[in-house]
C-alpha positions as a LaTeX table, in Angstrom:
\begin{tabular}{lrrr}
\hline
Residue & $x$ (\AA) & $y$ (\AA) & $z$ (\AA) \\
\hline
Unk1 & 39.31 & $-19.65$ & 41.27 \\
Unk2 & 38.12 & $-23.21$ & 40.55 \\
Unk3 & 36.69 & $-24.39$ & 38.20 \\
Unk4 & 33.06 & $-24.64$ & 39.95 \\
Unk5 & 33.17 & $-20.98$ & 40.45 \\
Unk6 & 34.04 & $-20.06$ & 36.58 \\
Unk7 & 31.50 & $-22.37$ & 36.11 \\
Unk8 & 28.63 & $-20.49$ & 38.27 \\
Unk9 & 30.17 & $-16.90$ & 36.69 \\
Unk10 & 29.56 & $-18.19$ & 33.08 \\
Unk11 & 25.88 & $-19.87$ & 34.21 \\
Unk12 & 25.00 & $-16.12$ & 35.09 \\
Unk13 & 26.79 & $-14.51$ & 32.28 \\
Unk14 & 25.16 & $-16.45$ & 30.03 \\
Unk15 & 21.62 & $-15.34$ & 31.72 \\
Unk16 & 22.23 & $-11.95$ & 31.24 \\
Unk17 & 23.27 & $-12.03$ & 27.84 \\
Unk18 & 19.67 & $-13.92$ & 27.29 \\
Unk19 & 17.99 & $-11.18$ & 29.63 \\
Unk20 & 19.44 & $-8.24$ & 27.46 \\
Unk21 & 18.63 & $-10.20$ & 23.91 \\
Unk22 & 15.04 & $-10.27$ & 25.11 \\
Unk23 & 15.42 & $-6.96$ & 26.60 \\
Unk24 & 16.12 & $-5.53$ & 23.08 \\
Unk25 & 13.76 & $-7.63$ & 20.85 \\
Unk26 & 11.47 & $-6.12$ & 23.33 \\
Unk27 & 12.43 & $-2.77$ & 22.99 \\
Unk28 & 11.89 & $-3.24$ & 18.98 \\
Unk29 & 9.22 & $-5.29$ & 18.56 \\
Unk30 & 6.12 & $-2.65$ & 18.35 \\
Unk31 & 3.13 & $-2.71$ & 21.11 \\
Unk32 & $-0.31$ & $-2.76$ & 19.28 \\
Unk33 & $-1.48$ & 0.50 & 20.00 \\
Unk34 & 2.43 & 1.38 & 18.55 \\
Unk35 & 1.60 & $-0.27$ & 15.01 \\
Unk36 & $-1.76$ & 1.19 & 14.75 \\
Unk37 & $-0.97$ & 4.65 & 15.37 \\
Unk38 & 1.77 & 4.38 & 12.92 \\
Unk39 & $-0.34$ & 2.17 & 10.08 \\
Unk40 & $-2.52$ & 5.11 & 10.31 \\
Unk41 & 0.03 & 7.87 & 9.83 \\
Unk42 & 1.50 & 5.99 & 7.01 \\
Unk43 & $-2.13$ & 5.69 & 5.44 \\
Unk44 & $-3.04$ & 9.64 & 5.93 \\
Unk45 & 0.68 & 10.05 & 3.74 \\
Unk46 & $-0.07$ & 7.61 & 1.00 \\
Unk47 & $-3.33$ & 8.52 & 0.70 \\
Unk48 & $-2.53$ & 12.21 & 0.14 \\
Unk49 & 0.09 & 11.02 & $-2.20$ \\
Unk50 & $-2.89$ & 8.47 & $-3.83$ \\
Unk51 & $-5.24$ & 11.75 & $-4.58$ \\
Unk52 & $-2.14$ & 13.70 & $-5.74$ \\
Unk53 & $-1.42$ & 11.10 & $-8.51$ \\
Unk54 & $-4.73$ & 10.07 & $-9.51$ \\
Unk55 & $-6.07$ & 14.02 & $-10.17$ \\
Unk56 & $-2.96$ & 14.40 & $-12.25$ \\
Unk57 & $-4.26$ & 11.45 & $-14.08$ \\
Unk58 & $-7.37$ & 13.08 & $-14.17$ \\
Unk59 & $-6.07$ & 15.69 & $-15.43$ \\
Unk60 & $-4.40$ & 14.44 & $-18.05$ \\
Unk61 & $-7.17$ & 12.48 & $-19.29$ \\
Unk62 & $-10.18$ & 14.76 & $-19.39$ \\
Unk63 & $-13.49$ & 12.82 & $-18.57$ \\
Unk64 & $-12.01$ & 11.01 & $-15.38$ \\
Unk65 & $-13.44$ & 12.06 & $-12.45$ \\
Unk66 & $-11.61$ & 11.77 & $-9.22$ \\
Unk67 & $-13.19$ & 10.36 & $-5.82$ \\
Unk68 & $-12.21$ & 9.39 & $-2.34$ \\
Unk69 & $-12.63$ & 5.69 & $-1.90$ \\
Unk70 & $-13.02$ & 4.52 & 2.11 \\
Unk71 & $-14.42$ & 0.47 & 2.08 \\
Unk72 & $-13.72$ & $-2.58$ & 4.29 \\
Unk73 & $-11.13$ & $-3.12$ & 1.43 \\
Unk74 & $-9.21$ & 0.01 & 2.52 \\
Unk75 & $-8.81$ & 4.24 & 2.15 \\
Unk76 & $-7.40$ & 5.68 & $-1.16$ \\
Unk77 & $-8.66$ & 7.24 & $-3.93$ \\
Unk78 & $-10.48$ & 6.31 & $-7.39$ \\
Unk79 & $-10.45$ & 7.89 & $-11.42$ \\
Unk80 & $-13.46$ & 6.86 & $-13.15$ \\
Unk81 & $-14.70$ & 7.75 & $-16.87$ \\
Unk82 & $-17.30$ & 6.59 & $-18.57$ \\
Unk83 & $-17.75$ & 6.42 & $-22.77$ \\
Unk84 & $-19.74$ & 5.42 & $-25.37$ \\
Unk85 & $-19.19$ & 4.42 & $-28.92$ \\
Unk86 & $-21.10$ & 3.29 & $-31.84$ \\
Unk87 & $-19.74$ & $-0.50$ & $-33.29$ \\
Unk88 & $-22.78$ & $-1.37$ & $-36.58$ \\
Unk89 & $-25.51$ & 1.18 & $-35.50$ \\
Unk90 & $-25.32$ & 0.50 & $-31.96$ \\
Unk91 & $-24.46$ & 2.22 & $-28.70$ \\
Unk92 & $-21.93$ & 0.51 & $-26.57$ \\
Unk93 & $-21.01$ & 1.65 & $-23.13$ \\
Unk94 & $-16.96$ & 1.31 & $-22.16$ \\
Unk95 & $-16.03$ & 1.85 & $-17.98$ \\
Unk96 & $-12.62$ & 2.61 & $-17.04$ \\
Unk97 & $-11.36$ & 2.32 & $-13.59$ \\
Unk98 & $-8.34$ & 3.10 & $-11.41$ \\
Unk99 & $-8.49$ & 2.36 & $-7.47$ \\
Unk100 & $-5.52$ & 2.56 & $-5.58$ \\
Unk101 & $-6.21$ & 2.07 & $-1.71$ \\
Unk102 & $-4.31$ & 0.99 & 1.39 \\
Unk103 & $-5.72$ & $-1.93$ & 3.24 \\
Unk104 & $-6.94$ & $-1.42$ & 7.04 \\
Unk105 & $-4.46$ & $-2.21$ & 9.85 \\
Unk106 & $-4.53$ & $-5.88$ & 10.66 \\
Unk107 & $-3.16$ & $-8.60$ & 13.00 \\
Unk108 & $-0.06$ & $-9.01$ & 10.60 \\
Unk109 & 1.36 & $-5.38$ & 10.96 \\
Unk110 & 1.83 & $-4.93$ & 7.75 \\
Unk111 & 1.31 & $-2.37$ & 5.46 \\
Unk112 & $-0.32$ & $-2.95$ & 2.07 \\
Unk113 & $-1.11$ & $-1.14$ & $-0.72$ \\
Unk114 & $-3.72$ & $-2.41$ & $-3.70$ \\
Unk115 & $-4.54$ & $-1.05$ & $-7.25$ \\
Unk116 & $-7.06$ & $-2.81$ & $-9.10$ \\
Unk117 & $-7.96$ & $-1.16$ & $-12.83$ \\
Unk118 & $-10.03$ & $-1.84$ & $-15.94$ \\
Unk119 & $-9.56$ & 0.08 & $-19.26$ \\
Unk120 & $-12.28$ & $-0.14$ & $-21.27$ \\
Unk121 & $-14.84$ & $-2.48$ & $-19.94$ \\
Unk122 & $-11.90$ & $-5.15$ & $-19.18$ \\
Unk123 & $-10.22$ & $-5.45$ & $-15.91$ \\
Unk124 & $-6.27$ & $-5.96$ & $-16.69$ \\
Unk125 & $-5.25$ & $-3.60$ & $-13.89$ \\
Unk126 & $-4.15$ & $-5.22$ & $-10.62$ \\
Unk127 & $-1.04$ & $-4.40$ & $-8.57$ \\
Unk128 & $-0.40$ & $-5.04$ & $-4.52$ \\
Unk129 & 2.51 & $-4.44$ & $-2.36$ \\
Unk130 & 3.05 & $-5.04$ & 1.09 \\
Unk131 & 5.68 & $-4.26$ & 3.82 \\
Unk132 & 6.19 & $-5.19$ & 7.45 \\
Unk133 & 5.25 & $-1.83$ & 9.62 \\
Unk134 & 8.76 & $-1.93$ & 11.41 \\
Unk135 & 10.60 & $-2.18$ & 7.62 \\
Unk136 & 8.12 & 0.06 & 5.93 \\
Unk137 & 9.67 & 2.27 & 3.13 \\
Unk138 & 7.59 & 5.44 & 2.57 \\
Unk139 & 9.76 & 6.27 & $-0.16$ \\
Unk140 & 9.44 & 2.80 & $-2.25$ \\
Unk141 & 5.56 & 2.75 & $-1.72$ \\
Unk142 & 5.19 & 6.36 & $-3.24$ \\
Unk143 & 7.35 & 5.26 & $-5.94$ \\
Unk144 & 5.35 & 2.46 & $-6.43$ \\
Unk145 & 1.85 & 4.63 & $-6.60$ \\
Unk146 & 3.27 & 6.69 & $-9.24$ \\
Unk147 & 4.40 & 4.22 & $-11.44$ \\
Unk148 & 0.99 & 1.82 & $-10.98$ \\
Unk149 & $-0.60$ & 5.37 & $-11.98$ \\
Unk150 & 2.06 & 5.71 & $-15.29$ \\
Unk151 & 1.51 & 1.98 & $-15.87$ \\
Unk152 & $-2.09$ & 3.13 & $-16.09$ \\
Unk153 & $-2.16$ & 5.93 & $-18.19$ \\
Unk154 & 0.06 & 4.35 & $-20.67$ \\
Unk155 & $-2.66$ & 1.51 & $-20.77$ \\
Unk156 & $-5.70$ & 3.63 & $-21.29$ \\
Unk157 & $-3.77$ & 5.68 & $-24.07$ \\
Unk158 & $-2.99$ & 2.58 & $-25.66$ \\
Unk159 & $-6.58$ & 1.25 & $-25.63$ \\
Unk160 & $-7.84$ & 4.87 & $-26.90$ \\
Unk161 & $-8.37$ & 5.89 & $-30.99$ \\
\hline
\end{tabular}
């Protein structure tokens, strides 16, 4: 065999080796339709994992009152109390807020999940996390929901006589 025919026989083995890389990125990258369907199983999940959390807090806390939060800004779920105190004869009004939501499918295919919080009339609460749809960790975001929620609680029981 000379040397123009080794030549020719690494020229094509060289083009399949390129045809079967793109072959396989292929294969993994995700089709649209792909990362949508599975953004929006992931969200149904963490949002049943959101409520879960957020009633315990609830719960735990009596006065918050739990509801389902669906915006441009995302699906989740929200605690909410309102209070009143009395500071030199007069009536002040104190809001505390916990929204944790994930954010809609977008051209990025990622998957993202905000909390945004205020204890006691001032917003101090505000937490994101995102992961690429192909890497996403179920695990690590629930983990991640929970302890946002502890984080929380810890910071309205501090803030509380």
């Amino acid at each position: 065999m000379d040397f123009r025919e080794r030549l020719q026989r690494a020229t094509v083995r060289g083009q399949q080796a390129r045809d079967a890389e793109a072959q396989a990125k292929a294969a993994k990258a995700l089709s649209e339709e792909e990362c949508r369907r599975l953004h929006s199983n992931y969200r149904l999940l963490l949002n049943d994992h959101i409520e879960s959390c957020l009633k315990q807090l609830a719960e735990n806390f009596p006065g918050f009152n739990y509801e389902s939060v669906v915006t441009e800004k995302g699906w989740g779920g929200a605690v909410r109390r309102d209070d009143f105190g009395m500071s030199g004869g007069r009536r002040e009004n104190y809001f505390s807020r916990l929204e944790i939501v994930v954010s809609p499918h977008n051209q990025y295919h990622v998957l993202e999940v905000l909390a945004k919080g205020a204890v006691r009339n001032k917003e101090n609460f505000n937490r994101n996390h995102y992961q690429l749809l192909k890497d996403a960790d179920l695990d690590a975001f629930r983990n991640l929901i929970e302890q946002w929620t502890l984080d929380y609680a810890e910071q309205y029981a501090a803030s509380t006589s």
